[in-house]
N, C-alpha and C positions, 0 to 999 in steps of 0.2 A: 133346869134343862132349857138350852135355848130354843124358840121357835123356828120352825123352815125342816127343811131337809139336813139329815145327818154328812156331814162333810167326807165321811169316810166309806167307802164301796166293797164290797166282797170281790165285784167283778174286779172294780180295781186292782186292787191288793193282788188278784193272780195275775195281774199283767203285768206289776211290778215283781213278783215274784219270773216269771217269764223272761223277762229285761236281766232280771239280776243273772241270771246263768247265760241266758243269750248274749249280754253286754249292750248290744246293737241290734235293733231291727225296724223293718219296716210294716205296715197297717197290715199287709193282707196275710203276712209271716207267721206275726204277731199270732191273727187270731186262728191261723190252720192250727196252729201249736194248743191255741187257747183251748177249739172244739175236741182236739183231743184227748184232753187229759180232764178237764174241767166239764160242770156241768152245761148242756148248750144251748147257749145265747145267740143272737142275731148279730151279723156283723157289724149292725148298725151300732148295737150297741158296745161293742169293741171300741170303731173310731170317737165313737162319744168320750168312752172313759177315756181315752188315751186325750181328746183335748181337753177334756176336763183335768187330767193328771197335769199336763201344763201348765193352767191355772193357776193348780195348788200345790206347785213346784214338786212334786212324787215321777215328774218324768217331764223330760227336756228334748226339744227340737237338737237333735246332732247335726243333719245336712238336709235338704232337700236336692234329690238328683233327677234331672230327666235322662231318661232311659229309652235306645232305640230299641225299636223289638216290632214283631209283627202281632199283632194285637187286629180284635175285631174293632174293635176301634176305633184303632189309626195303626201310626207308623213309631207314635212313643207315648210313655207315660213318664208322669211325674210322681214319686217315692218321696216317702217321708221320715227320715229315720231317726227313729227312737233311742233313748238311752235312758238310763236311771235321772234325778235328779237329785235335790239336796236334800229334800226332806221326806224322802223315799224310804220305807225303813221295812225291807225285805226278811223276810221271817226264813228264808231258805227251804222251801218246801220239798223234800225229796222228790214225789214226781213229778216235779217238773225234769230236776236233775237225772231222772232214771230215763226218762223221756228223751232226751236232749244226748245222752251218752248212745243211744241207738243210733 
């Protein structure tokens, strides 16, 4: 067994699960989708896994868009949108799918 931390994530694996029915999406989508069906996590740790998926090619930058909108913030945000990538290997988990058809 090699030393460090294990490569592979539960949280991950449901984002990619996530991705694979959604196709596309963005960070905050992502994890509304995530708290509700999955057990719950911090969003922080949402945008974690999702750069870390990057990383280790399980899910791929599609666009980055900025977006006008009225936000307490400002006037617009920048989106980040997700898709599957190559070595993503989506187990097709029903509730996500039962989730996602509401």
């Amino acid at each position: 067994m090699p030393r460090g931390r294990p490569t592979r994530s539960q949280i991950r694996q449901n984002v990619v699960e996530i991705l694979y029915y959604l196709e596309k999406g963005y960070g905050y989508q992502i994890s509304k989708i995530y708290l509700a069906i999955f057990p719950k996590v911090t969003q922080r740790s949402i945008y974690y896994h999702l750069k870390r998926g990057v990383l280790t090619k399980e899910i791929e930058v599609q666009k980055i868009a900025q977006e006008k909108g009225d936000f307490s913030w400002g006037p617009d945000v920048e989106k980040t949108y997700y898709t599957l990538g190559k070595l993503a290997k989506p187990k097709g988990d029903t509730r996500v799918k039962e989730f996602l058809k509401k």
